[in-house]
Wavefront OBJ file of the C-alpha trace (Angstrom):
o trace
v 41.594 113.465 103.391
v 38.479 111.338 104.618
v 40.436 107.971 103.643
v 43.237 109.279 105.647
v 41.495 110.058 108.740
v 39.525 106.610 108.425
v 43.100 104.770 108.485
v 44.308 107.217 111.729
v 40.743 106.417 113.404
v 41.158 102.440 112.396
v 45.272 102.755 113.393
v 44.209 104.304 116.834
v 41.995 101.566 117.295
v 44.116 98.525 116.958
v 46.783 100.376 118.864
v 44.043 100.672 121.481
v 42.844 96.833 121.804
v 47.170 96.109 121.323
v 47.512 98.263 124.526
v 44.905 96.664 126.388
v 45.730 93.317 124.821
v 49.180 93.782 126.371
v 47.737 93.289 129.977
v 45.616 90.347 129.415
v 46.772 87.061 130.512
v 47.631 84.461 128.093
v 45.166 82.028 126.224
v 45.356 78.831 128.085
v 44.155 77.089 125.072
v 46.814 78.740 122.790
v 48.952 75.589 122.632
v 46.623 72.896 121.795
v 44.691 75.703 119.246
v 48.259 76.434 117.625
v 48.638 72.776 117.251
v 45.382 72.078 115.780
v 46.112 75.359 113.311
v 49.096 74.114 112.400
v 48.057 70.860 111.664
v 45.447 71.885 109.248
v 48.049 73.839 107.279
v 50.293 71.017 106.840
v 47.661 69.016 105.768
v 45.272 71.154 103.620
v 46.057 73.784 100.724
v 45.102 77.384 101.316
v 41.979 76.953 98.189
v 40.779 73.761 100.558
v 40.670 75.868 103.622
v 39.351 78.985 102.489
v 36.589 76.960 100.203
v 36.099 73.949 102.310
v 36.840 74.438 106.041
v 34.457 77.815 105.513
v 31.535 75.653 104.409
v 32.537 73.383 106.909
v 32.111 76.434 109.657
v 29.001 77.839 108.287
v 27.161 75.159 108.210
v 28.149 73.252 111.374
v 27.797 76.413 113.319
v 24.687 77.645 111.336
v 23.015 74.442 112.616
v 24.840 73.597 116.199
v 23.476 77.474 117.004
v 19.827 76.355 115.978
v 20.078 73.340 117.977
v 18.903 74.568 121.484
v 15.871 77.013 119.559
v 14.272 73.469 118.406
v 14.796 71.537 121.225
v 13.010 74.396 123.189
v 9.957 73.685 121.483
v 9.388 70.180 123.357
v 10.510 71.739 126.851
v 7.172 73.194 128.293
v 9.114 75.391 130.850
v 10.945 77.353 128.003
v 7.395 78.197 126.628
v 6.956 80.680 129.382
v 10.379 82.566 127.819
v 8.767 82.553 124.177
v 7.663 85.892 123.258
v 4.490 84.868 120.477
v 3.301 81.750 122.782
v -0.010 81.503 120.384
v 1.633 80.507 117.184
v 4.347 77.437 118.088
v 6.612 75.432 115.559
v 5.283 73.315 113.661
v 6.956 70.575 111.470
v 5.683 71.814 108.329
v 7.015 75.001 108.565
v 10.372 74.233 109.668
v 10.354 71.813 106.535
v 9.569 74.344 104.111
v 12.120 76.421 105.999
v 15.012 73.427 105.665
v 14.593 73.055 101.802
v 14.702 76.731 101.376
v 18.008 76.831 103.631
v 19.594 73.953 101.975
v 19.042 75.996 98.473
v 20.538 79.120 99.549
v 23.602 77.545 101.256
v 24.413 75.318 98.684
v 23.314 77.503 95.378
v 24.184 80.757 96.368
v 26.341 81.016 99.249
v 28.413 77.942 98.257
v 29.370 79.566 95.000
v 30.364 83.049 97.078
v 32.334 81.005 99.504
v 34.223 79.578 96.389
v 35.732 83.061 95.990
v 36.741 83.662 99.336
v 40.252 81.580 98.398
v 40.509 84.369 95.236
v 40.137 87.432 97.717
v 42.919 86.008 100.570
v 44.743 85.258 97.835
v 44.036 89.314 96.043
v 44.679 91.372 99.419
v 47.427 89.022 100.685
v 45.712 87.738 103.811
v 47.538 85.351 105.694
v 46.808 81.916 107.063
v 50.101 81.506 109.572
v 49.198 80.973 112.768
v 52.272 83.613 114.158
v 50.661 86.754 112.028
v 47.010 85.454 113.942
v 45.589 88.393 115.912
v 45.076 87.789 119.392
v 41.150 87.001 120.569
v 40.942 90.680 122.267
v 41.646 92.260 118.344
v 39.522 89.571 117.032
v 36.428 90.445 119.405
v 37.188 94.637 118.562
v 37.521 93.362 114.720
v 34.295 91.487 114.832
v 32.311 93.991 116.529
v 33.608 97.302 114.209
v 32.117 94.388 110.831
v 28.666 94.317 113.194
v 28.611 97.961 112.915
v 29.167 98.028 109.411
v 27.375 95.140 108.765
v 24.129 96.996 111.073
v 24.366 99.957 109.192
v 24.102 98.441 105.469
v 21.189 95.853 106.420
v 19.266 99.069 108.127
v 18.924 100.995 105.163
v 18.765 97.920 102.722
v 16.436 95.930 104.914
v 13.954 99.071 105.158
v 14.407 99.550 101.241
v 12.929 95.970 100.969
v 10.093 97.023 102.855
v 8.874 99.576 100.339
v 5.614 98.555 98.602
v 6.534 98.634 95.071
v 9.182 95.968 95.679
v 8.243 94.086 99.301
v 6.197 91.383 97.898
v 8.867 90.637 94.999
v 11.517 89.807 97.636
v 11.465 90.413 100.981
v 7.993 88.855 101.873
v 9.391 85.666 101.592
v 11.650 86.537 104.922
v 7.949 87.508 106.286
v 7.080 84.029 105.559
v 6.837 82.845 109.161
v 4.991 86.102 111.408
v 6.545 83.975 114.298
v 10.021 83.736 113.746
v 12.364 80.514 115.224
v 16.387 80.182 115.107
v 16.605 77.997 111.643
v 14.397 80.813 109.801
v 17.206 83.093 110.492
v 18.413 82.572 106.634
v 15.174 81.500 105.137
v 14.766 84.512 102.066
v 14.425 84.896 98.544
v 18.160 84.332 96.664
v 18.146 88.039 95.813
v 17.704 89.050 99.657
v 20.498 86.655 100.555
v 22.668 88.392 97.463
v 21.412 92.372 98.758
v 21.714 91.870 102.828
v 24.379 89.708 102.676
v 26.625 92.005 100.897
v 26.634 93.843 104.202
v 28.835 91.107 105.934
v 31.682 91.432 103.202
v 32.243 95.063 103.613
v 33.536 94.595 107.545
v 35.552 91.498 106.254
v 37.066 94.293 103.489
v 37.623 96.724 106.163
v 39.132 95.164 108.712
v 40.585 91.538 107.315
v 44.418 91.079 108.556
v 43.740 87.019 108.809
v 41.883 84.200 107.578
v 41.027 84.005 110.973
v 38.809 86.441 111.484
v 36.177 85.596 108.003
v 35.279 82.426 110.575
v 35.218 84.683 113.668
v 33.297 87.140 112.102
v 30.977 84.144 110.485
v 30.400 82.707 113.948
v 29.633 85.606 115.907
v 27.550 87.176 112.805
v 25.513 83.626 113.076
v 25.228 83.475 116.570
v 23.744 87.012 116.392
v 20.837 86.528 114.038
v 20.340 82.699 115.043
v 19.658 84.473 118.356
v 16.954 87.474 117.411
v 15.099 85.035 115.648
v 14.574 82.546 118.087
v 11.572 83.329 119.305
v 12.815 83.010 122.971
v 13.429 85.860 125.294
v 15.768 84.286 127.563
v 16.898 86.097 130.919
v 20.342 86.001 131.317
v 21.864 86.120 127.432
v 25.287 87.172 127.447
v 24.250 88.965 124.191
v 22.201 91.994 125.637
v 25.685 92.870 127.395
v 26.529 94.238 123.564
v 25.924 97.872 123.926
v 22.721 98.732 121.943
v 21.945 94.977 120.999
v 18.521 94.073 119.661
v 18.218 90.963 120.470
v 14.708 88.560 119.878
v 12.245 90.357 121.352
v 13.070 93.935 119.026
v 13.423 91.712 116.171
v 10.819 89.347 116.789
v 8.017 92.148 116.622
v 9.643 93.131 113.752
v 7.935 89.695 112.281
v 5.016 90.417 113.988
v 4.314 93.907 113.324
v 5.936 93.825 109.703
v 6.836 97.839 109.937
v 10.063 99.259 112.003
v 12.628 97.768 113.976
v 14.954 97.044 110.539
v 18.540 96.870 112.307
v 20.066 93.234 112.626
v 22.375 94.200 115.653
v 22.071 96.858 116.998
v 18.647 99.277 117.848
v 20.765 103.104 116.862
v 19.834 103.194 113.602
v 15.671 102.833 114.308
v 16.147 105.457 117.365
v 17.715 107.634 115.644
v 14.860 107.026 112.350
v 12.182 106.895 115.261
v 11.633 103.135 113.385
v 11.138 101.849 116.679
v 8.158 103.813 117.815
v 5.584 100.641 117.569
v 7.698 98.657 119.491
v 8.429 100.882 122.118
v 4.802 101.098 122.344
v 4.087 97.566 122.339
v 6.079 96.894 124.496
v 5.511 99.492 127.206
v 2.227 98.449 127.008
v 3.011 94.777 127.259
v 5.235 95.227 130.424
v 2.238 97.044 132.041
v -0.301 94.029 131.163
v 2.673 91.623 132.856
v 2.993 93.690 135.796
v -0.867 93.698 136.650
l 1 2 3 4 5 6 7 8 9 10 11 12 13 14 15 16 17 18 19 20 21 22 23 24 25 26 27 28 29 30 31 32 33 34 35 36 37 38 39 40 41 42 43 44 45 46 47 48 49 50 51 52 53 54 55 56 57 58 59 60 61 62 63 64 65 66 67 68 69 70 71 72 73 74 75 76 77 78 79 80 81 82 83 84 85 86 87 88 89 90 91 92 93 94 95 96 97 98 99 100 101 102 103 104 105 106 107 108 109 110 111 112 113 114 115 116 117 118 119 120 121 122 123 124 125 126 127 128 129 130 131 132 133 134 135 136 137 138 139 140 141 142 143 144 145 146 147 148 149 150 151 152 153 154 155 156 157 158 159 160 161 162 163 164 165 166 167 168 169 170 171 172 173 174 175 176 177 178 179 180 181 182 183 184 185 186 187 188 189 190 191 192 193 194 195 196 197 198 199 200 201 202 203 204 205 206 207 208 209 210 211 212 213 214 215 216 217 218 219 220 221 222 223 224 225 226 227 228 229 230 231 232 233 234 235 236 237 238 239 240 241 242 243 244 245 246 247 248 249 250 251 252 253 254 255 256 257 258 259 260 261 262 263 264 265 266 267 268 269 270 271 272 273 274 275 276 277 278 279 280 281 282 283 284 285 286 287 288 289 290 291
């Protein structure tokens, strides 16, 4: 009964975004996109694609999204917008954080994105460009893995904070008490194994395309590239998310080492009351400003 009223609630919903879909304008990009799509599956195998063109997408987004956090660091008027102004980059750190990142992309999530050819390939998933959901499914698609994906690294991420366990793992996250964008997947290999499991269950969920595993990459990246920036910048299109974090919840999260565990969204810590501190701090922080 419970998996059948899942599939109505998830049927409802794509007939939902379809309706709304169905008044939107067209794409004026579609042509020149479909030609480029088109072009890659003449040219490249499905296993290439899947294995190659998704490293390819990780990592050039991964770093293009990081891009702007570093250059901030030699702009003197962003340093009014950074929220820990006392403890700036420094080049050793982001070192130690760029051989860490280039071991976890390569020896762990490398050999994961090997398999993602294997799972298109087990649940049918096509790569034509006609069964390609339109961008107003893929946004709905991407945001119903975020809430999945919020949920699992909630409870998983405050599991990793327990005492018996924190400093076997999850301290190496803690690494950096001032967090900046390229830190974003600096952890221990098991962390990247437990939290990231969290990303695959929206991808099992609510996969129709191979489309939407680089959608869902990109926005998924942008998201936690963004929270730990270290910049709280006025006018991010990301805080018109309902409920999102964003740096400044996430940031005293590095700071304060207890609370504030979502990645996304902030439900999960009001509901837990894991956001007292922070609401504190920060009451009290927009009352210094304001003096």
């Amino acid at each position: 009964m419970e998996v059948n009223g899942t599939a109505n609630i998830l049927s409802s919903a794509y007939m939902a975004v379809e309706y709304v879909d169905s008044f939107l304008p067209e794409n004026p990009l579609q042509e020149p996109l479909e030609h480029a799509w088109n072009h890659m599956l003449q040219n490249y195998s499905k296993f290439q694609i899947a294995t190659w063109g998704s490293l390819i997408v990780h990592e050039l987004i991964y770093f293009l999204f990081c891009l702007p956090g570093f250059i901030f660091q030699f702009l003197p008027f962003m340093q009014k917008y950074k929220i820990q102004p006392d403890k700036p980059e420094t080049w050793e750190k982001q070192w130690k954080c760029f051989k860490m990142l280039l071991f976890n992309h390569f020896c762990i999530q490398l050999p994961l994105i090997c398999g993602t050819f294997y799972f298109t390939e087990f649940f049918s998933i096509p790569y034509d460009w006609d069964s390609m959901p339109r961008w107003p499914s893929l946004l709905a698609q991407c945001f119903g893995c975020a809430v999945i994906e919020d949920t699992w690294h909630y409870f998983l991420h405050r599991a990793l904070h327990h005492r018996r366990i924190y400093k076997y793992i999850h301290k190496v996250h803690h690494d950096f008490t001032a967090p900046f964008g390229m830190q974003a997947e600096y952890a221990h290999p098991a962390e990247t194994l437990i939290l990231g499991a969290g990303f695959f269950i929206g991808i099992m969920v609510f996969c129709n395309h191979m489309i939407l595993l680089w959608a869902w990459v990109t926005f998924r990246l942008l998201e936690t590239i963004d929270v730990h920036s270290g910049y709280d910048i006025p006018l991010n299109p990301l805080h018109l998310i309902p409920f999102y974090a964003g740096a400044r919840f996430h940031d005293f999260h590095h700071m304060n080492f207890v609370g504030n565990y979502g990645s996304t969204f902030t439900w999960w810590d009001r509901l837990f009351n894991t956001d007292s501190q922070f609401n504190k701090h920060y009451t009290h922080h927009k009352a210094v400003k304001s003096d």
